[in-house]
N, CA, C and O of each residue as an XYZ file, in Angstrom:
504
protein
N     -48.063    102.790    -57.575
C     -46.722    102.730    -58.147
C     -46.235    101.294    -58.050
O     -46.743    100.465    -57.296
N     -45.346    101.090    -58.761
C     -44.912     99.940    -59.089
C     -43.427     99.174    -58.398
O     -42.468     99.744    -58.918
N     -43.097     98.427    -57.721
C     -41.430     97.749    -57.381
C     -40.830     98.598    -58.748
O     -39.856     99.155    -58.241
N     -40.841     98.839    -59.578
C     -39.459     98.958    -60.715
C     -39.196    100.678    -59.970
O     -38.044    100.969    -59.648
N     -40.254    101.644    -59.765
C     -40.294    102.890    -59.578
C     -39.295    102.718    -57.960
O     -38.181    103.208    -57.776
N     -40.093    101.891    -56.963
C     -39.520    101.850    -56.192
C     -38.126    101.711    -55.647
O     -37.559    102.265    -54.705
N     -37.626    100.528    -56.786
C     -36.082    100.008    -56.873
C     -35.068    101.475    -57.659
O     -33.941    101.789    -57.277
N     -35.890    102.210    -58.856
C     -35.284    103.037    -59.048
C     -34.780    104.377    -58.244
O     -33.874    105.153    -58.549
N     -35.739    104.392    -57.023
C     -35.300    105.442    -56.247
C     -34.214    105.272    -55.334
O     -33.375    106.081    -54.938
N     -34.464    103.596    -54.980
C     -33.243    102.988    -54.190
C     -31.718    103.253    -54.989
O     -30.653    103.795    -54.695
N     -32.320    102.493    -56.236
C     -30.652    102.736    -56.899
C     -30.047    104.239    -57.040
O     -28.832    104.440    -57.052
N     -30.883    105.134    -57.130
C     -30.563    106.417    -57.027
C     -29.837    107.390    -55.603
O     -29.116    108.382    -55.494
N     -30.452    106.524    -54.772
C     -30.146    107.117    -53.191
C     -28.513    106.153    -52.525
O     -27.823    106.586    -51.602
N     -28.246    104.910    -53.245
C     -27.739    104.179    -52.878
C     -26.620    104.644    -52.797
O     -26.019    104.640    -51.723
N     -25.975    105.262    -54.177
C     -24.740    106.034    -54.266
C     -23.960    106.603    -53.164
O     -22.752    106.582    -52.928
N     -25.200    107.240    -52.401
C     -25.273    108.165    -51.261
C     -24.834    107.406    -49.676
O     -24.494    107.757    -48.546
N     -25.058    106.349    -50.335
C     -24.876    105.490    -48.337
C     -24.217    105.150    -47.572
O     -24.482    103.948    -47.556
N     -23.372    105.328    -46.740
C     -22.313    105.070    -46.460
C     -22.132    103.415    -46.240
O     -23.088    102.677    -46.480
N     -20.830    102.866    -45.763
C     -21.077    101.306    -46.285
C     -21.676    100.459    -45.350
O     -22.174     99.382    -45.677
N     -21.649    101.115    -43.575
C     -22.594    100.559    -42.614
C     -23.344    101.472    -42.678
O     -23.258    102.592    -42.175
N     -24.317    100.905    -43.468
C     -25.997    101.896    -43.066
C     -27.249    100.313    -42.782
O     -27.394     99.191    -43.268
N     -27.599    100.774    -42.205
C     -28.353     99.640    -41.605
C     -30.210     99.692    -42.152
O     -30.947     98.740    -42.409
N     -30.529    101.291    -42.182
C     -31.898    101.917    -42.709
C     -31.962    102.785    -43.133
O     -31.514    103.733    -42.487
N     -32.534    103.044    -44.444
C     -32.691    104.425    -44.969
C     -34.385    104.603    -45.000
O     -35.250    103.727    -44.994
N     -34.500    105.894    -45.032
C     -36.135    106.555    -44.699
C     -36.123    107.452    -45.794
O     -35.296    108.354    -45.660
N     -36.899    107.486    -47.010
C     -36.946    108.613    -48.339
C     -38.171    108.932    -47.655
O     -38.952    108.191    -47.058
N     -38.197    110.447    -47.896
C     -38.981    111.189    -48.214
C     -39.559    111.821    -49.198
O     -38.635    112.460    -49.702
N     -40.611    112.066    -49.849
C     -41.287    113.271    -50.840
C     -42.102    113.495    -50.742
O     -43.022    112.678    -50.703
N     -42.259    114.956    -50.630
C     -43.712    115.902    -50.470
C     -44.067    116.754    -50.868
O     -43.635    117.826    -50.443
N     -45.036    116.715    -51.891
C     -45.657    117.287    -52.816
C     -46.829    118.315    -52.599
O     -47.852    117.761    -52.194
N     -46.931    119.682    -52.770
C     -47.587    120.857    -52.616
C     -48.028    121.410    -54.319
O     -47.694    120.782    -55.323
N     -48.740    122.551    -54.334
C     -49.533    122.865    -55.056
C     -48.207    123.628    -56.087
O     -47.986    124.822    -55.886
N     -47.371    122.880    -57.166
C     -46.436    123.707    -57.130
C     -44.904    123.538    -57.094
O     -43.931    123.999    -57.690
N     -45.209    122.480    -55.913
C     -43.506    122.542    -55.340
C     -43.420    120.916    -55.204
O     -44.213    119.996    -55.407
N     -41.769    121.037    -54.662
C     -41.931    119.368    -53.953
C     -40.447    119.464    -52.860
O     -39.595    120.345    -52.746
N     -40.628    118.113    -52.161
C     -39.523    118.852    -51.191
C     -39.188    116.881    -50.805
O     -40.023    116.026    -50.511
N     -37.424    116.712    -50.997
C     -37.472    115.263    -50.533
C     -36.375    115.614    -49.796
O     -35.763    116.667    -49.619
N     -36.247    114.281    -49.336
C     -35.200    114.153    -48.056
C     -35.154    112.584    -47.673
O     -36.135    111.842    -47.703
N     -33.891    112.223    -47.321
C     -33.831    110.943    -46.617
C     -32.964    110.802    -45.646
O     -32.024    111.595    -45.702
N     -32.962    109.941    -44.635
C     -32.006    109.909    -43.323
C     -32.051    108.537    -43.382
O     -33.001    107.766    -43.520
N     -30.401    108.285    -43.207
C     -29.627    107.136    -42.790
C     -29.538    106.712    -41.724
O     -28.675    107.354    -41.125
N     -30.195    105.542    -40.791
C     -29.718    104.491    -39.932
C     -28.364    104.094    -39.677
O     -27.865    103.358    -40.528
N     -27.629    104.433    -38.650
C     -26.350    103.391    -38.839
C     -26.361    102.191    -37.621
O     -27.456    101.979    -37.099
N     -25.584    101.665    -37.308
C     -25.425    100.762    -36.455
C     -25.897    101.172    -34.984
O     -26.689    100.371    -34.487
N     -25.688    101.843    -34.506
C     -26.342    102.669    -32.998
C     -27.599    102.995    -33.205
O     -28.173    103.440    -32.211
N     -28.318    102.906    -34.339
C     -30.031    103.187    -34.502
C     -30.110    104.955    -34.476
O     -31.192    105.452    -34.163
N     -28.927    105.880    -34.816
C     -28.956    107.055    -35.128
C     -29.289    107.794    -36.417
O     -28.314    107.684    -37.160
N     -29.787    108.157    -36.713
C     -30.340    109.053    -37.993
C     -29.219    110.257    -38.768
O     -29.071    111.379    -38.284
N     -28.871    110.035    -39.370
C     -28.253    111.484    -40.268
C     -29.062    111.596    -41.455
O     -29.415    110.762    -42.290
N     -29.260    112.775    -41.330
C     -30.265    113.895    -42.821
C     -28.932    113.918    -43.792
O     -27.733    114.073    -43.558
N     -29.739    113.682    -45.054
C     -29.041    113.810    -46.138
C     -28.231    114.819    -46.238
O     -27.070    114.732    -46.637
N     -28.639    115.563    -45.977
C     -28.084    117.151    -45.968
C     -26.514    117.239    -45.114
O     -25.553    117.882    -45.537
N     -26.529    116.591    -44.080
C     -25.498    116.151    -43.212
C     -24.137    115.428    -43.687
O     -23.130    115.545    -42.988
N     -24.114    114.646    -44.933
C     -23.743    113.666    -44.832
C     -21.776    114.090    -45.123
O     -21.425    115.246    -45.364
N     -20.788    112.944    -45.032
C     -19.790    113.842    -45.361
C     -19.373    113.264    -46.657
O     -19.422    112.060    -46.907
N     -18.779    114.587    -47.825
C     -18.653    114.279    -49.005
C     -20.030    114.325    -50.108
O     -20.112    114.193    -51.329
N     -20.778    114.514    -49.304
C     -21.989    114.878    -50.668
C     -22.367    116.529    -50.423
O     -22.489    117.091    -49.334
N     -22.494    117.047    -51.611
C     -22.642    118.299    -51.301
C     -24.208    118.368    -51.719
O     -24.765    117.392    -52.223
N     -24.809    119.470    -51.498
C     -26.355    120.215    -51.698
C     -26.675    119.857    -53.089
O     -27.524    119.137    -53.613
N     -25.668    120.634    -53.532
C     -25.805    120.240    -55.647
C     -26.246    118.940    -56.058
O     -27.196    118.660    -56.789
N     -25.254    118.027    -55.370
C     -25.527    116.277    -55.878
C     -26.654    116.112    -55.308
O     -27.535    115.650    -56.032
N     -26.919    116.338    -54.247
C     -28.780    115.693    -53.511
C     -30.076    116.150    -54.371
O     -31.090    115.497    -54.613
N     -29.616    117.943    -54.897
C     -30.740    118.586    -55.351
C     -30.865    118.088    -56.627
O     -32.013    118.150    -57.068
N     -29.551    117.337    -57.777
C     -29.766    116.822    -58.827
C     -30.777    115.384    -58.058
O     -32.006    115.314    -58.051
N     -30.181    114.766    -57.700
C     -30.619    113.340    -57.725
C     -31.755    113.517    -57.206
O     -32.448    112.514    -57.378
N     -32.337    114.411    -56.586
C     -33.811    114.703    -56.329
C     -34.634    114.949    -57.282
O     -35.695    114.330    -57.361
N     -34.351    115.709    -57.991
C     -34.663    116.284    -59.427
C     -34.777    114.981    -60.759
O     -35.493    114.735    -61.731
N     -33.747    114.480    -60.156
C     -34.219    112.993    -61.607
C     -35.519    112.354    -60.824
O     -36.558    112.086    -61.427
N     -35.366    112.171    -59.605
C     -36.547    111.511    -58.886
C     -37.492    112.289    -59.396
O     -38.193    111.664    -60.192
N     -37.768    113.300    -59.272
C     -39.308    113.868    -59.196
C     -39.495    113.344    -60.320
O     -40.418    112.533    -60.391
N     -38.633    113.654    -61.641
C     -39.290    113.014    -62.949
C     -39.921    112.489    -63.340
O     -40.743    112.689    -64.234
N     -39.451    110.930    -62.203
C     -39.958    109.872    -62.521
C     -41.793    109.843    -61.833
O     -42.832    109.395    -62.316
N     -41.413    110.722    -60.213
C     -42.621    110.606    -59.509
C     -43.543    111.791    -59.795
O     -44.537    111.795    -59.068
N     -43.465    112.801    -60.674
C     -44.315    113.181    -60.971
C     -44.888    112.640    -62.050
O     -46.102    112.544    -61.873
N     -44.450    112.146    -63.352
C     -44.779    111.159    -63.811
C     -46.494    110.441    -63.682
O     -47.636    110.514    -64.135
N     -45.581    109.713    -62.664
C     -46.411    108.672    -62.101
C     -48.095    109.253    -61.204
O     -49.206    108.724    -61.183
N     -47.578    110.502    -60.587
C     -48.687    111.330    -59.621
C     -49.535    111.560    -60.779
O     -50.720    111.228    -60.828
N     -48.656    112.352    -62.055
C     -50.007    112.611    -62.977
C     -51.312    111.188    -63.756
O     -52.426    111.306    -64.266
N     -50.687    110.337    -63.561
C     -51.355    109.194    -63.959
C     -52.644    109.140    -62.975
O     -53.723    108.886    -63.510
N     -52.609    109.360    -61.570
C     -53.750    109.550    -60.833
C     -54.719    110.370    -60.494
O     -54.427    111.526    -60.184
N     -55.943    109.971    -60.487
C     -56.852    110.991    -60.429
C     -56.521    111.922    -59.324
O     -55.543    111.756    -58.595
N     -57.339    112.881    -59.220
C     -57.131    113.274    -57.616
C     -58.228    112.691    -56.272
O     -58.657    113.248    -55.261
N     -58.337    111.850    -56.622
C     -58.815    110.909    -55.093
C     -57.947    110.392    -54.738
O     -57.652    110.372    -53.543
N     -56.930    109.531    -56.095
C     -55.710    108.757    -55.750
C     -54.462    109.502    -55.726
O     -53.357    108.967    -55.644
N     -54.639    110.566    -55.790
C     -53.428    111.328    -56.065
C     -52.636    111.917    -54.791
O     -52.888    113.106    -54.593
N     -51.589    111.236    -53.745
C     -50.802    110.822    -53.268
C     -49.801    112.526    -53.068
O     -49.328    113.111    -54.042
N     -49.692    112.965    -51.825
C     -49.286    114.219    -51.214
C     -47.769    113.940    -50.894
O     -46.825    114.440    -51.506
N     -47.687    113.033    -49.802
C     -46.331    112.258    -49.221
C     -46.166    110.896    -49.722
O     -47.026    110.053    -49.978
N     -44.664    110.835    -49.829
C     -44.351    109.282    -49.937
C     -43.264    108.803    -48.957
O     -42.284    109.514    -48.735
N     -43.387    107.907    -48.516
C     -42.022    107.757    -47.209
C     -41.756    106.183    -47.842
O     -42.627    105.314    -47.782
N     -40.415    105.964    -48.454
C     -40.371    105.048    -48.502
C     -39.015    104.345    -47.276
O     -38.059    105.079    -47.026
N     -39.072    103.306    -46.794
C     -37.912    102.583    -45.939
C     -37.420    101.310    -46.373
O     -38.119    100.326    -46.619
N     -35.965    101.403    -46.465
C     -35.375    100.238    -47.082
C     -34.466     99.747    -45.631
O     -33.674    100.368    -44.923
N     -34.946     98.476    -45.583
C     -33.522     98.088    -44.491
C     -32.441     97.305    -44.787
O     -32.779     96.582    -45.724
N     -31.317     97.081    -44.466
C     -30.391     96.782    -45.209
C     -30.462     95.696    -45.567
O     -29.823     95.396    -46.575
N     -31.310     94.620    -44.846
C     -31.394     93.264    -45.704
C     -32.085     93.239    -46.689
O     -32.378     92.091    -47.023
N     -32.647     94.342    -47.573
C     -33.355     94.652    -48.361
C     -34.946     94.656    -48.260
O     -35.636     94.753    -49.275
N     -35.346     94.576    -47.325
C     -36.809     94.638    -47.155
C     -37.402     96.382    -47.344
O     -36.840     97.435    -47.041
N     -38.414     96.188    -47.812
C     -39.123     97.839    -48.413
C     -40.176     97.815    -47.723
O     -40.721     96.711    -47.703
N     -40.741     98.733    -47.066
C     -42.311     99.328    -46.839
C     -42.038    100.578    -47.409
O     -41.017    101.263    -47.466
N     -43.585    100.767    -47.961
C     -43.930    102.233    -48.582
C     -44.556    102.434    -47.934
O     -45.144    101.499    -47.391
N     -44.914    104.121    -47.470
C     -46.409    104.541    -47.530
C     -46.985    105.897    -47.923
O     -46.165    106.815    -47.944
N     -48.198    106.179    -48.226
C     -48.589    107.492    -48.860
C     -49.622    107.882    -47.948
O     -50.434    107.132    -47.405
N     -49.520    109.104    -47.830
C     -50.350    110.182    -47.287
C     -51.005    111.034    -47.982
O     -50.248    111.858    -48.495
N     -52.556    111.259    -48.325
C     -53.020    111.950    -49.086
C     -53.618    113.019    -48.456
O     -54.573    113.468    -49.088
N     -53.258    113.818    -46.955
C     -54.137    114.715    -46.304
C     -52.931    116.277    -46.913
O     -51.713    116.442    -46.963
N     -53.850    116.908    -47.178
C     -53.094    118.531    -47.330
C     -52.356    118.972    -46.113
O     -53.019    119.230    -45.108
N     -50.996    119.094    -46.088
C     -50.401    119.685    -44.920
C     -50.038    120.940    -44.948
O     -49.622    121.549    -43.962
N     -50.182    121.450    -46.174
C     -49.439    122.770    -46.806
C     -49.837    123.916    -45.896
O     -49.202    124.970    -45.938
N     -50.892    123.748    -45.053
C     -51.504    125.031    -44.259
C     -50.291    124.735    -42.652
O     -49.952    125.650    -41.902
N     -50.004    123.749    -42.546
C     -48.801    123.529    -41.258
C     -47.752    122.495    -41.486
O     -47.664    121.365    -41.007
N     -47.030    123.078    -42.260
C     -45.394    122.266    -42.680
C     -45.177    121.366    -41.537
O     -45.163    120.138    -41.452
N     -44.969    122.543    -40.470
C     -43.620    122.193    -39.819
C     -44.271    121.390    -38.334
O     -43.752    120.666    -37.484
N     -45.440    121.853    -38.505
C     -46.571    120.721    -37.175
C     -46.195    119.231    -38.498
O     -45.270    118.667    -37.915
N     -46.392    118.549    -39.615
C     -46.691    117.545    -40.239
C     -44.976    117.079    -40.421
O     -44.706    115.879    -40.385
N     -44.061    117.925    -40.580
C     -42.535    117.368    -40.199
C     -42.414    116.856    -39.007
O     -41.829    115.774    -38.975
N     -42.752    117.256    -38.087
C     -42.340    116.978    -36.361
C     -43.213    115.850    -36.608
O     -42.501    114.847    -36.635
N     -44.648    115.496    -36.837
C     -44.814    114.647    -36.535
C     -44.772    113.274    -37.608
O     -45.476    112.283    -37.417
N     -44.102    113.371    -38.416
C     -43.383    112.415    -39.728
C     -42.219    111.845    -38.984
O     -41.800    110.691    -38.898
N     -41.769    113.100    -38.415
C     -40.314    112.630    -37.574
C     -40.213    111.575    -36.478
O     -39.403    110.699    -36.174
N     -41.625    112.124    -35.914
C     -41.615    111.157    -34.589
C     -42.208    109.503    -35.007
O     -42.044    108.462    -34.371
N     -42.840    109.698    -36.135
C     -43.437    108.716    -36.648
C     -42.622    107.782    -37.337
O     -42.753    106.569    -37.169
N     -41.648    108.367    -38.231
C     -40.319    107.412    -38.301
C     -38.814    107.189    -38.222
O     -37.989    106.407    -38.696
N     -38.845    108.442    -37.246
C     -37.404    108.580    -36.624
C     -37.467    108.129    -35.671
O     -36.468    107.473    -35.376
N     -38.579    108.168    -34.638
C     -38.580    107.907    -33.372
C     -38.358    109.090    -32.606
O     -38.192    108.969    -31.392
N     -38.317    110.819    -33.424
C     -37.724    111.723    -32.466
C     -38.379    112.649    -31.660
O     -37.735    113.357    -30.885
């Protein structure tokens, strides 16, 4: 994938941020079928809030703006074969604007919630 894909997910999530946010963490994860995103906000104390949490955005607005995302990232998934074809995406923006991506191509679909806990600890710290 490309910086333009990348910047577009930013501008999409940005709406969402409150005005001290220090790090944001996107999520998307893709199953046989389905897809499932999520992102958590950094603030100044190095604390995490889930999108889902936030105050003033409701379920509706996250599940649209998720939904334009996939568009774009399924899109893009179908362009790859399946050797290259990309399960998770975690992207992190920090507020001085610096980006790391990364992708995970192992099947987790047989243990969700063992591959959440350890996503979590991996970039929440939790």
């Amino acid at each position: 994938m490309n910086d333009k894909i990348f910047q577009n997910i930013f501008d999409r999530l940005q709406y969402y941020l409150p005005e001290a946010w220090k790090k944001v963490i996107y999520f998307a994860g893709y199953t046989e079928g389905s897809y499932s995103m999520k992102f958590y906000i950094q603030d100044e104390k190095g604390e995490y809030t889930d999108c889902f949490h936030l105050q003033g955005v409701s379920k509706g607005q996250l599940v649209k703006v998720f939904m334009d995302i996939d568009k774009v990232l399924s899109k893009e998934r179908e362009k790859l074969d399946d050797k290259h074809k990309w399960l998770s995406f975690t992207m992190i923006v920090e507020e001085n604007g610096a980006m790391k991506t990364d992708f995970d191509y192992e099947d987790c679909s047989d243990d969700v919630i063992s591959y959440e806990k350890s996503w979590k600890e991996k970039y929440l710290s939790i």
